[in-house]
C-alpha positions in Angstrom: 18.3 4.0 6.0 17.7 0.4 5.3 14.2 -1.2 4.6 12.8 -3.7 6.7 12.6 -7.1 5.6 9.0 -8.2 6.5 9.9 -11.6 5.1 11.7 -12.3 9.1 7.9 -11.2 10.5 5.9 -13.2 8.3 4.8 -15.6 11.2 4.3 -12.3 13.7 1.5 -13.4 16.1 -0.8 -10.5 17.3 0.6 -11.2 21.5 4.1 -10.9 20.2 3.4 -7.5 18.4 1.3 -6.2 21.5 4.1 -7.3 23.8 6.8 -4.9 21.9 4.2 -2.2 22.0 4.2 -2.4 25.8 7.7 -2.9 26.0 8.4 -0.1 24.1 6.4 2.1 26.2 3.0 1.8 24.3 0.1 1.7 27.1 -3.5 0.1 26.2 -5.9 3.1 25.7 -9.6 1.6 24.9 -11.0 -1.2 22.8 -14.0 -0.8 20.2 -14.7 -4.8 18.9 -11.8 -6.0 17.2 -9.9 -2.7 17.3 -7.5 -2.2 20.2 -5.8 1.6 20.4 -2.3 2.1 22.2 -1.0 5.0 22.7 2.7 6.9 23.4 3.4 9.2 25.8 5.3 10.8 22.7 1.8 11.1 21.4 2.5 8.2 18.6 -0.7 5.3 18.8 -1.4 2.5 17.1 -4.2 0.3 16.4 -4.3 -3.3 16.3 -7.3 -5.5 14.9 -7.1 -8.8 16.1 -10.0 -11.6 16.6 -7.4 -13.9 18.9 -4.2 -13.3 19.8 -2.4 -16.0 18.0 -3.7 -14.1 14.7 -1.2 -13.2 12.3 -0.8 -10.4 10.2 -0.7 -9.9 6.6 2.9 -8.1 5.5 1.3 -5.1 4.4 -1.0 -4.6 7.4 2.6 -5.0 9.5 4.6 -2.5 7.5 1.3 0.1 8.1 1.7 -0.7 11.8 5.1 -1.0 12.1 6.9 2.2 9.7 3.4 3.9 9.8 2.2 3.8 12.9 4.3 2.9 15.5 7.5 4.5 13.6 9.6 1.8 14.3 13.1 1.1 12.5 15.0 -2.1 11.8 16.9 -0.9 15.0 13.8 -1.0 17.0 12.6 -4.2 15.8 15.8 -6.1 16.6 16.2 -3.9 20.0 12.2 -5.2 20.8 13.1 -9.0 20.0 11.3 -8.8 17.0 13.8 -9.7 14.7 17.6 -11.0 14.9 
């Protein structure tokens, strides 16, 4: 399995990363301040902290989202328009 190059999501905006979630079946749970849960039917979730949506994240903060959370692959990520 090949690693993900976070150096392609560097400029990942908080809508964009939201809008995969959804896309990829993820559904908005509750919010608590800056802290939005989303959950799987799978049972997977994933939290996003945000203050605007045109935030960005820092690369290690996406790879805990992105392998940890979410338990998405390079696959996934060029299948959700997140990379080419």
């Amino acid at each position: 399995m090949r690693s993900i190059n976070y150096s392609r999501l560097r400029s990942l905006k908080a809508r964009d990363l939201i809008g995969a979630l959804v896309r990829d079946g993820f559904e908005f749970d509750r919010q608590r301040g800056s802290h939005h849960l989303y959950y799987h039917p799978d049972g997977r979730r994933v939290t996003v902290s945000f203050r605007r949506w045109v935030d960005t994240f820092p690369p290690k903060t996406l790879k805990r989202i992105i392998e940890g959370q979410a338990g998405w692959t390079e696959a996934d990520l060029r299948r959700l328009r997140l990379i080419k």
